[in-house]
mmCIF file of the N, C-alpha and C atoms, coordinates in Angstrom:
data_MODEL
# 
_entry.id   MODEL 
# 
loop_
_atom_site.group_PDB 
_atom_site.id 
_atom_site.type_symbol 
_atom_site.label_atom_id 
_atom_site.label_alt_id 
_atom_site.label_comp_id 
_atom_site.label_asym_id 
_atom_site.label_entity_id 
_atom_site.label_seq_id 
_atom_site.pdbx_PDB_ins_code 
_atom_site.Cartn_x 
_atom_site.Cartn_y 
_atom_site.Cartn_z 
_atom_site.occupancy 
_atom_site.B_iso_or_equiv 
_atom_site.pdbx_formal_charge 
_atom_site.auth_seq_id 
_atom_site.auth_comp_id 
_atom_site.auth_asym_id 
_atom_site.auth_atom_id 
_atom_site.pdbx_PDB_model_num 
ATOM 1   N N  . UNK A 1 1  ? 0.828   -1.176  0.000   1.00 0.00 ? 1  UNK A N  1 
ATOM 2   C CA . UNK A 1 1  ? 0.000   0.000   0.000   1.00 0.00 ? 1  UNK A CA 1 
ATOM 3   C C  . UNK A 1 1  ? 0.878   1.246   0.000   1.00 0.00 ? 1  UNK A C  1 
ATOM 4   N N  . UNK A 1 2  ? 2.066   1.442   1.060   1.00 0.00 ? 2  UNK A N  1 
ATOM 5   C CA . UNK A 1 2  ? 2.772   2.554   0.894   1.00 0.00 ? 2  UNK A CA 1 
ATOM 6   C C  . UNK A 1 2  ? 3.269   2.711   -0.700  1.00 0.00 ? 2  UNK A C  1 
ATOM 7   N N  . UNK A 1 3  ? 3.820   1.106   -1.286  1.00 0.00 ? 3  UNK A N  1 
ATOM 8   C CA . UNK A 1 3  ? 4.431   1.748   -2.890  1.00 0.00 ? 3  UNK A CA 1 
ATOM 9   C C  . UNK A 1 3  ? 3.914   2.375   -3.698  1.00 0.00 ? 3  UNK A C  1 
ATOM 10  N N  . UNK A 1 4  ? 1.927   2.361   -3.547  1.00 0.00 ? 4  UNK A N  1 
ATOM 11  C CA . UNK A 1 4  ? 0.909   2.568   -4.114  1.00 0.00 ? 4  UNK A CA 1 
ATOM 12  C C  . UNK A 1 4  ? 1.198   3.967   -3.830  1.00 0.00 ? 4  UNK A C  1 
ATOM 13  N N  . UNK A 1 5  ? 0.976   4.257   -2.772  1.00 0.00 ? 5  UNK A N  1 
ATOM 14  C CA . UNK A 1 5  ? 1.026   5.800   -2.483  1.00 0.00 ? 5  UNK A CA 1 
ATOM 15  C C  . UNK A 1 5  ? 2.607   6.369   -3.051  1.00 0.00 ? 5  UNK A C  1 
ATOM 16  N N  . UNK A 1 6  ? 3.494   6.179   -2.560  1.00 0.00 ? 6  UNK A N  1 
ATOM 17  C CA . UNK A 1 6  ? 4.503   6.903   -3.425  1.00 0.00 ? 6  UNK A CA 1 
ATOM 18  C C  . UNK A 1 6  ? 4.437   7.020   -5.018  1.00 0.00 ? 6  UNK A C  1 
ATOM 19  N N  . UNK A 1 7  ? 3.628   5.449   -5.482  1.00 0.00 ? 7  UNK A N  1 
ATOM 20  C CA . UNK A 1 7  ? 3.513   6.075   -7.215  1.00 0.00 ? 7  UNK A CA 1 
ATOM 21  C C  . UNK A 1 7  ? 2.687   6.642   -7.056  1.00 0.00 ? 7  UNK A C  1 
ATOM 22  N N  . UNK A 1 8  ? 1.464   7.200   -6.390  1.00 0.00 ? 8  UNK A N  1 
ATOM 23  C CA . UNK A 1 8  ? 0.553   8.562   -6.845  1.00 0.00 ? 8  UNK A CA 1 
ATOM 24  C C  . UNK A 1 8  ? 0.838   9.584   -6.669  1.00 0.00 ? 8  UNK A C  1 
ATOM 25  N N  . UNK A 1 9  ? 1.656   9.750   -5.523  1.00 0.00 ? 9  UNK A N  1 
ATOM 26  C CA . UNK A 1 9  ? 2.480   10.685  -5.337  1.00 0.00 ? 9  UNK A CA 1 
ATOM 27  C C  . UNK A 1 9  ? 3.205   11.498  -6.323  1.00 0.00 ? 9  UNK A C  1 
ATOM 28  N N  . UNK A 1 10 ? 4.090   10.520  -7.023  1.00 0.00 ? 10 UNK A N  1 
ATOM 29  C CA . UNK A 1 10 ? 5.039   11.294  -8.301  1.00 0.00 ? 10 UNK A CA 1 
ATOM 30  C C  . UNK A 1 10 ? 4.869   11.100  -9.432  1.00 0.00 ? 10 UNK A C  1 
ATOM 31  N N  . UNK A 1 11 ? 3.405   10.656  -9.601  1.00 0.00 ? 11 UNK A N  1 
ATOM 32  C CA . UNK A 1 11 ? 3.291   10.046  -11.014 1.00 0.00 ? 11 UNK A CA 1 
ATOM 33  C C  . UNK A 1 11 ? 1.972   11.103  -11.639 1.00 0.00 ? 11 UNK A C  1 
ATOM 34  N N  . UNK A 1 12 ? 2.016   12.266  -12.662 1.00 0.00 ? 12 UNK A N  1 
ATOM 35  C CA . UNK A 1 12 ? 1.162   12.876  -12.806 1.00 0.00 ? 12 UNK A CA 1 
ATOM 36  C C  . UNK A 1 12 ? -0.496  12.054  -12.670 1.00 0.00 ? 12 UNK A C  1 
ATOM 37  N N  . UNK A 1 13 ? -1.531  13.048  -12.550 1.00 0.00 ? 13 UNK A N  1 
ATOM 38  C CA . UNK A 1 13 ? -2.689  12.772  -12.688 1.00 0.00 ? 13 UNK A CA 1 
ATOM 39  C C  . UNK A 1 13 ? -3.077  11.686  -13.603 1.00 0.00 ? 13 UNK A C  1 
ATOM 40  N N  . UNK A 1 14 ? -3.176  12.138  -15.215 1.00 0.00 ? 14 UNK A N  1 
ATOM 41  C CA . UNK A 1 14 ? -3.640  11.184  -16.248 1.00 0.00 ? 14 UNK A CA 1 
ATOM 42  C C  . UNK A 1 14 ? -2.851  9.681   -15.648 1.00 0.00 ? 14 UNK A C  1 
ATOM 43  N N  . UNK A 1 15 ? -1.581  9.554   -15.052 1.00 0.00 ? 15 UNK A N  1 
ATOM 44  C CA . UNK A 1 15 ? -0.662  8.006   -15.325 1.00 0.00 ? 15 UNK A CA 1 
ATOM 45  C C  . UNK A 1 15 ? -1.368  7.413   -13.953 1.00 0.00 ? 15 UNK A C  1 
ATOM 46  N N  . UNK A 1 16 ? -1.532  8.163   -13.172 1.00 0.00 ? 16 UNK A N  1 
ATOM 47  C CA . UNK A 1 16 ? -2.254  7.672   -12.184 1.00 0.00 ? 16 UNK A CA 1 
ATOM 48  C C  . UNK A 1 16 ? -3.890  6.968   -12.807 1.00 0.00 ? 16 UNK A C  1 
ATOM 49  N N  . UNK A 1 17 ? -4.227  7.666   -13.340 1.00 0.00 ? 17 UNK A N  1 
ATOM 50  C CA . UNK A 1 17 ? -5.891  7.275   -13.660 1.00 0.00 ? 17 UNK A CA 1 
ATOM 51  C C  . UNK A 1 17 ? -5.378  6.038   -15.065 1.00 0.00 ? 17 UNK A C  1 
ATOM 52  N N  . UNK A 1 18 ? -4.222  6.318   -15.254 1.00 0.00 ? 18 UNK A N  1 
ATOM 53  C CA . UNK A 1 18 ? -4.392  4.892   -16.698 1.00 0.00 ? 18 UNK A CA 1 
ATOM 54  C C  . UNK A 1 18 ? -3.878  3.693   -15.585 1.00 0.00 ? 18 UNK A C  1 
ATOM 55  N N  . UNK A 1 19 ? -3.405  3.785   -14.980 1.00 0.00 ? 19 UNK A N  1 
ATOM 56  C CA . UNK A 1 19 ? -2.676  2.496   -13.837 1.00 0.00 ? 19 UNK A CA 1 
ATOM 57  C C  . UNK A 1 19 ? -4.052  2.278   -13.199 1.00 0.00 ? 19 UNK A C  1 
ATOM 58  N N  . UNK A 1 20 ? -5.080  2.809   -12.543 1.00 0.00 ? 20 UNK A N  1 
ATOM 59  C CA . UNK A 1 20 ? -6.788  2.531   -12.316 1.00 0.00 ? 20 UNK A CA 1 
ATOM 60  C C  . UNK A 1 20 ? -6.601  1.268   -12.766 1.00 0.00 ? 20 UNK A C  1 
ATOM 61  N N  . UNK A 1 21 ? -7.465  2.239   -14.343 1.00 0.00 ? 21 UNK A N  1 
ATOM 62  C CA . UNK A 1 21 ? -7.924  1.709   -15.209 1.00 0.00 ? 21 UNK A CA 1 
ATOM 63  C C  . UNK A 1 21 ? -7.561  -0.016  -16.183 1.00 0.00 ? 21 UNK A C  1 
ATOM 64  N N  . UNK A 1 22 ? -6.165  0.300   -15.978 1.00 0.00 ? 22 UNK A N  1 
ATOM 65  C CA . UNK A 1 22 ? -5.232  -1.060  -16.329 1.00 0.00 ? 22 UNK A CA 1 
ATOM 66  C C  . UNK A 1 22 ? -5.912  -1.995  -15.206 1.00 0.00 ? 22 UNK A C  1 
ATOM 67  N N  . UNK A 1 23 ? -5.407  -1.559  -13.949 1.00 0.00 ? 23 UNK A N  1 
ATOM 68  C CA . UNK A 1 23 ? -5.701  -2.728  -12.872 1.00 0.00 ? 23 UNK A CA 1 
ATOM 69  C C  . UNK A 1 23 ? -7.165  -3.061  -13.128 1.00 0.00 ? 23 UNK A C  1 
ATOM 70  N N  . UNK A 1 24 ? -8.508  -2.448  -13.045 1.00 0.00 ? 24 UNK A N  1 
ATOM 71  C CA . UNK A 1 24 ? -9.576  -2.584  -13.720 1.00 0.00 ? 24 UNK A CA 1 
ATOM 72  C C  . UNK A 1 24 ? -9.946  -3.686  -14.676 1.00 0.00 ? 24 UNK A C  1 
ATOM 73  N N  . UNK A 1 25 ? -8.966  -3.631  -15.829 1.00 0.00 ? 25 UNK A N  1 
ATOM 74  C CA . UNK A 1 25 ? -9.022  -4.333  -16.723 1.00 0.00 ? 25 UNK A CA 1 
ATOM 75  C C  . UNK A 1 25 ? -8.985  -5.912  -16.880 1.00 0.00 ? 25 UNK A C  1 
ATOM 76  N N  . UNK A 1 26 ? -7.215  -5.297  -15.886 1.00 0.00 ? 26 UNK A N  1 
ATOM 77  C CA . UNK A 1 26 ? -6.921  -6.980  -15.307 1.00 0.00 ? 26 UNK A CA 1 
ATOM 78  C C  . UNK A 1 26 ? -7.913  -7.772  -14.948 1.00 0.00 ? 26 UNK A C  1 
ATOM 79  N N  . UNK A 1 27 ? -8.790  -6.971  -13.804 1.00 0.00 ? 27 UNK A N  1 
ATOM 80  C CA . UNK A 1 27 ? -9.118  -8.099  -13.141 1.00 0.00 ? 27 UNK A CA 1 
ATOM 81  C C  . UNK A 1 27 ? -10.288 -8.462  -13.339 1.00 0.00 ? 27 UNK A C  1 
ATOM 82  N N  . UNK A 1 28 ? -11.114 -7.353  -14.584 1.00 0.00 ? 28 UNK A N  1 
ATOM 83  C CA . UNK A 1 28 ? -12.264 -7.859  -14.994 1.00 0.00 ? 28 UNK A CA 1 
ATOM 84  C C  . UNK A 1 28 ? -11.821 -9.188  -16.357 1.00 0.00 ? 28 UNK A C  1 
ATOM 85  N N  . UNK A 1 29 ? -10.588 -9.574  -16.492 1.00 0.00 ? 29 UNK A N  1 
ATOM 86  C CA . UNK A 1 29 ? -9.656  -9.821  -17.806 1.00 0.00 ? 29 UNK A CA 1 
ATOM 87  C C  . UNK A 1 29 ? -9.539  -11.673 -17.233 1.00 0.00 ? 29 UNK A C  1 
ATOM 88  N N  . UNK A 1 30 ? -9.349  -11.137 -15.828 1.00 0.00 ? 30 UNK A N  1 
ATOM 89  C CA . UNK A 1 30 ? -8.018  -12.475 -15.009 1.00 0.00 ? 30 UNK A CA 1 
ATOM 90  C C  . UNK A 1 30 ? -9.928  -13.152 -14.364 1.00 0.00 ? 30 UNK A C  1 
ATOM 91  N N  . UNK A 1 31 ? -10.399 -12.631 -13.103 1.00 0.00 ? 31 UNK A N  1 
ATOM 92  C CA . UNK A 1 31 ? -11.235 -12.633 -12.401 1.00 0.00 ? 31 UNK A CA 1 
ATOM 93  C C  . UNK A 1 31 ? -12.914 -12.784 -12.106 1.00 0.00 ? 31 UNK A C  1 
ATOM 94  N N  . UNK A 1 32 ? -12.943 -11.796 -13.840 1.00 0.00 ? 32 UNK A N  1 
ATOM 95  C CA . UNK A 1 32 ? -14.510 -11.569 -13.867 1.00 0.00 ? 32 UNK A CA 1 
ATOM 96  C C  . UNK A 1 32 ? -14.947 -11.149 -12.694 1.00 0.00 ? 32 UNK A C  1 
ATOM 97  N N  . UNK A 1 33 ? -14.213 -10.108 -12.109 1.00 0.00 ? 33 UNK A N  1 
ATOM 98  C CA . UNK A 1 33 ? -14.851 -9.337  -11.215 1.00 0.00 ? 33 UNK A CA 1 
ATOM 99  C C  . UNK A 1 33 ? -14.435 -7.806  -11.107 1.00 0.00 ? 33 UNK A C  1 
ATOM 100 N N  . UNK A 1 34 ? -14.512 -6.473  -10.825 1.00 0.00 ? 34 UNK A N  1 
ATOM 101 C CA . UNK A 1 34 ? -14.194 -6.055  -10.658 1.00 0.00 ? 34 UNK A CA 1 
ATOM 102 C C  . UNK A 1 34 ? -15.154 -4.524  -10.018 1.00 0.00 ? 34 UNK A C  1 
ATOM 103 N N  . UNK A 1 35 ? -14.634 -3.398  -9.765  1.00 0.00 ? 35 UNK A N  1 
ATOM 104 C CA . UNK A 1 35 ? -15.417 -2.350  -9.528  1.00 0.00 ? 35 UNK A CA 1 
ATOM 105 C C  . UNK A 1 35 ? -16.542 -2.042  -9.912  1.00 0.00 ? 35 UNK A C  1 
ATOM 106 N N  . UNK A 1 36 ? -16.297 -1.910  -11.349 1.00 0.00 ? 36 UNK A N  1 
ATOM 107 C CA . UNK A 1 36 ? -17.434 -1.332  -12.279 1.00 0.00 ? 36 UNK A CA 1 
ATOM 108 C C  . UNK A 1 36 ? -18.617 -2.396  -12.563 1.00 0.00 ? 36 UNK A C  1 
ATOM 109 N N  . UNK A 1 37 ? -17.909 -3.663  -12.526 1.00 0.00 ? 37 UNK A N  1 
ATOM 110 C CA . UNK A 1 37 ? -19.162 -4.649  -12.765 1.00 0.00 ? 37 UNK A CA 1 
ATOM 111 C C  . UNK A 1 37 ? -20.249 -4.666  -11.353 1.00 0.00 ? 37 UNK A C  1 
ATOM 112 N N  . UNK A 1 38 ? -19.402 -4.477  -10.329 1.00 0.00 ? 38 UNK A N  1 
ATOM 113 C CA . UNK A 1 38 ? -20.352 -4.355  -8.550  1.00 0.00 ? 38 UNK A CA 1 
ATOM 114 C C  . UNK A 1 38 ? -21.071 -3.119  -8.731  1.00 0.00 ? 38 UNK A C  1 
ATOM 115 N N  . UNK A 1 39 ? -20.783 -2.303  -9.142  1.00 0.00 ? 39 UNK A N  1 
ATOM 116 C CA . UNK A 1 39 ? -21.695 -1.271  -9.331  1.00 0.00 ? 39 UNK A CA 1 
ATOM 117 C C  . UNK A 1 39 ? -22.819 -1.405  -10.078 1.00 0.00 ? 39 UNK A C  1 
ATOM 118 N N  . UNK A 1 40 ? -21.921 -1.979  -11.692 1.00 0.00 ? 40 UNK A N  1 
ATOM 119 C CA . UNK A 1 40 ? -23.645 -2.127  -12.305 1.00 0.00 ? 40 UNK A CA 1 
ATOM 120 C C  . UNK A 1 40 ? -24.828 -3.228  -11.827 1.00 0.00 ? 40 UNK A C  1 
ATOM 121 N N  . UNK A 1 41 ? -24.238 -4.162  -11.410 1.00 0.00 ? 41 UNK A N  1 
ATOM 122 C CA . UNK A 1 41 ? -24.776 -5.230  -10.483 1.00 0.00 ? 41 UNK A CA 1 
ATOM 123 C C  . UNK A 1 41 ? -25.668 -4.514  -9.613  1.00 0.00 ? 41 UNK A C  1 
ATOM 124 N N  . UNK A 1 42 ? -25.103 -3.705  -8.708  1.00 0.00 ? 42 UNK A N  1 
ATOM 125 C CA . UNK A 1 42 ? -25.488 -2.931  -7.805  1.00 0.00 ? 42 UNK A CA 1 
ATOM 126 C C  . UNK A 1 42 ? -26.866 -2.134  -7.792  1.00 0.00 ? 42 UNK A C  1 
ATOM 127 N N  . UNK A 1 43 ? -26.548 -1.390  -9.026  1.00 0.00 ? 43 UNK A N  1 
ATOM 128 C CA . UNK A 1 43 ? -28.035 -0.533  -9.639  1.00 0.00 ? 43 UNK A CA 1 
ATOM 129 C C  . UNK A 1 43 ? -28.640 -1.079  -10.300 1.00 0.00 ? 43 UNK A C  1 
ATOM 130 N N  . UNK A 1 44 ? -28.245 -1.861  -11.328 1.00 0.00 ? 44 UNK A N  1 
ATOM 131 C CA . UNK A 1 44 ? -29.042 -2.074  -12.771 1.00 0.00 ? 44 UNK A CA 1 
ATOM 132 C C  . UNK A 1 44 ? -28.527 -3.643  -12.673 1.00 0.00 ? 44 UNK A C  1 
ATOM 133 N N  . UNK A 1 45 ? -28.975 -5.078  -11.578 1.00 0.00 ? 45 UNK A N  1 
ATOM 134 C CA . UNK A 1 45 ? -28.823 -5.737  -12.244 1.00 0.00 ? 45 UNK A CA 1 
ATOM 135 C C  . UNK A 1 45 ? -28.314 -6.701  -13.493 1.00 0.00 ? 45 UNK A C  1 
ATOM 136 N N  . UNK A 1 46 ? -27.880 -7.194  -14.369 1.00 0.00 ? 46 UNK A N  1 
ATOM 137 C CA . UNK A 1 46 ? -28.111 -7.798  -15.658 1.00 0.00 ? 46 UNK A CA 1 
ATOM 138 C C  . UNK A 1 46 ? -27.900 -9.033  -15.753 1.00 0.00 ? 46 UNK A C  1 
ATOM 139 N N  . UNK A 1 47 ? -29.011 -9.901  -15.791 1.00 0.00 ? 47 UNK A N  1 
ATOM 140 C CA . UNK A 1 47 ? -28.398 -11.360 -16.271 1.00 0.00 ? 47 UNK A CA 1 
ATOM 141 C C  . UNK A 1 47 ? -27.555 -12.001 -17.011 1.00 0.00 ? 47 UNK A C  1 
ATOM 142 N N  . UNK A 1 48 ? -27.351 -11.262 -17.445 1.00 0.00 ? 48 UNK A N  1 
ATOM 143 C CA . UNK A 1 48 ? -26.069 -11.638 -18.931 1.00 0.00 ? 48 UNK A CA 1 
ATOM 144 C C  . UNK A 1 48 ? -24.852 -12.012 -18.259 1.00 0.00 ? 48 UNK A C  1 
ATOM 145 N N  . UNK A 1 49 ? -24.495 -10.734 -17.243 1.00 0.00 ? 49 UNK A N  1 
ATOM 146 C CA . UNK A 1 49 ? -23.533 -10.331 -16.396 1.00 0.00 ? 49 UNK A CA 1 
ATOM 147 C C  . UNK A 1 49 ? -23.317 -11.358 -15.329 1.00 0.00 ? 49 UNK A C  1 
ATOM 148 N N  . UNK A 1 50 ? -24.517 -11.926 -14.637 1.00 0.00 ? 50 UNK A N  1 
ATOM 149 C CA . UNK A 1 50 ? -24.511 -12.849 -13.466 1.00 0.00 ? 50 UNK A CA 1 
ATOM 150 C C  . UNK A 1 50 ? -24.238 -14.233 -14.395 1.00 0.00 ? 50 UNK A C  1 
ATOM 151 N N  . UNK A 1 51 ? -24.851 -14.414 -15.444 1.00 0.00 ? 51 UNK A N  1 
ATOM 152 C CA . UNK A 1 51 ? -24.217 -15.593 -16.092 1.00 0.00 ? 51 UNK A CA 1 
ATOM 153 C C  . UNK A 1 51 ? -22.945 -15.801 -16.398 1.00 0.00 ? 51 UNK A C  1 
ATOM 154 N N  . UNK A 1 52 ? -22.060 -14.452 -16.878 1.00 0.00 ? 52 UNK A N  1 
ATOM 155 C CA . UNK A 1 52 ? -20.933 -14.633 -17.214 1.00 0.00 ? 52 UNK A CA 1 
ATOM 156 C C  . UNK A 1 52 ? -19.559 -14.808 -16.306 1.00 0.00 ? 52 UNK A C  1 
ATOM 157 N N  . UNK A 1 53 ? -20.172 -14.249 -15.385 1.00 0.00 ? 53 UNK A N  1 
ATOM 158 C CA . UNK A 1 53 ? -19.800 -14.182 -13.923 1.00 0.00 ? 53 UNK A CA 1 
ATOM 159 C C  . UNK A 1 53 ? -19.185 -15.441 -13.543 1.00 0.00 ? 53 UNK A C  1 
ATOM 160 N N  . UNK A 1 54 ? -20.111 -16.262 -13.450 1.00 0.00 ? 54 UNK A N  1 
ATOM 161 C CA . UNK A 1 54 ? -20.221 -17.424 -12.807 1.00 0.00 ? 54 UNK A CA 1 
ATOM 162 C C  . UNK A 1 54 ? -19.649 -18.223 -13.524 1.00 0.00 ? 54 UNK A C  1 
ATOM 163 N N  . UNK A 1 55 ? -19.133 -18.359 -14.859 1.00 0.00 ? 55 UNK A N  1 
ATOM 164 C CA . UNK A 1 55 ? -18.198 -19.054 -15.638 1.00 0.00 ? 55 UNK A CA 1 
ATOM 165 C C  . UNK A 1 55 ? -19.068 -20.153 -16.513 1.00 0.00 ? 55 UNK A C  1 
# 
């Protein structure tokens, strides 16, 4: 967690938000899970999503 913080620290804005977004990717990539999918889950349901989910 501290290395996390020293790269936000010195790493402009945009490189910070593409390193997010990468990790994001990963783990909707590696996992089938991630932030954005709990959210839409969250509000809006989608079966498609809970099927794909689940492998």
């Amino acid at each position: 967690m501290l290395a996390g913080y020293f790269f936000a620290a010195r790493m402009p804005a945009w490189g910070t938000i593409l390193v997010a977004i990468a990790f994001e990717l990963l783990a909707l990539w590696v996992i089938r899970d991630n932030l954005t999918l709990n959210v839409i889950m969250l509000v809006y349901p989608i079966e498609a999503i809970k099927v794909w989910q689940g492998g």
